[in-house]
N, C-alpha and C positions, 0 to 999 in steps of 0.2 A: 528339854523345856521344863522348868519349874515349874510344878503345879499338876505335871501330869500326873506322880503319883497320886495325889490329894483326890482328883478327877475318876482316876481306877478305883479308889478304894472307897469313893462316894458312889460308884457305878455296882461295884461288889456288894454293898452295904445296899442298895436299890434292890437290886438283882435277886437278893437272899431274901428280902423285905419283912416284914415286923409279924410276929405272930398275931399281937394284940390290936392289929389293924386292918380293916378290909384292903384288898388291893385296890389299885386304883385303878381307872377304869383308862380303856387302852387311849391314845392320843388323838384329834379326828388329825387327818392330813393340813389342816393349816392353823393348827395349834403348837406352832414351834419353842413357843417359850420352855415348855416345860423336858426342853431336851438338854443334856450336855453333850455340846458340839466339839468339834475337832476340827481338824483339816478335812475337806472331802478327799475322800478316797478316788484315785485314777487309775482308770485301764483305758485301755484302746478300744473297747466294749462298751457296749451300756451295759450300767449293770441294776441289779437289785433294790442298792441306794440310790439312781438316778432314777428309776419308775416310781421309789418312795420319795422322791425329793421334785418331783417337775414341776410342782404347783410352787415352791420356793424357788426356784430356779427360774421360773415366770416373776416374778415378783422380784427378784435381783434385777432382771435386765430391765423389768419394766423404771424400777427405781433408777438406774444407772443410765437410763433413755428420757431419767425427768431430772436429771443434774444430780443427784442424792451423792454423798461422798460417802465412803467407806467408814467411817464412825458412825454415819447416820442410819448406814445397814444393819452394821453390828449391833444399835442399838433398836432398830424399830422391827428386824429380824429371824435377830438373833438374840436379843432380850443380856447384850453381853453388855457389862459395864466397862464402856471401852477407856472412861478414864481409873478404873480400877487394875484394870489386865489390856492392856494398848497394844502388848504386842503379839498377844494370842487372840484377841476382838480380828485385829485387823488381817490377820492368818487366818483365820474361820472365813471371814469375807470375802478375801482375794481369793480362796483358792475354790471357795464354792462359784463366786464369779467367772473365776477362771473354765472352772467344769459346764455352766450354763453355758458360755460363748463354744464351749466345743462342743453341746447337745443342739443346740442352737446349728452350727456352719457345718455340723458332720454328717456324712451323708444319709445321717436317719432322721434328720431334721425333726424331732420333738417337739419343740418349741416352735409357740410363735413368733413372727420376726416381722 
């Protein structure tokens, strides 16, 4: 995918972060804008990123249960300029969608339904 390196080495660059700067201060759980997102990650498990991610995961189906299309996730979300990056916006959304309807129907039921 294009842009991925651009993404690692803005994550690198993050990660190492500024001498001359306080760090920033950690994320609360529903302050998503300030992430760079990817595809959700899949196992057959819950995992790590799915107990970090249930209050967004809430919030996909609830939007997907009030008509919302997938540019309008990406955008109100995922803070992703889906007409600047269209076909990674709309990747970030399906697949995190994807992951809620399986936290959601799997038999550890997470999510409300």
């Amino acid at each position: 995918m294009s842009g991925a390196v651009e993404l690692g080495e803005c994550q690198a660059y993050c990660d190492a972060g500024q001498p001359d700067r306080a760090p920033l201060p950690a994320p609360r759980p529903a302050d998503h804008a300030i992430r760079l997102w990817n595809a959700c990650p899949w196992s057959d498990a819950v995992t790590a990123y799915d107990l970090r991610n249930v209050h967004l995961y809430n919030e996909l189906l609830n939007a997907e249960a009030q008509g919302a299309s997938l540019r309008e996730m990406a955008s109100a979300h995922f803070r992703i300029g889906v007409d600047a990056h269209p076909g990674w916006a709309l990747h970030v959304v399906s697949t995190h969608l994807e992951r809620a309807h399986w936290m959601q129907d799997s038999e550890f039921a997470y999510l409300d339904r």
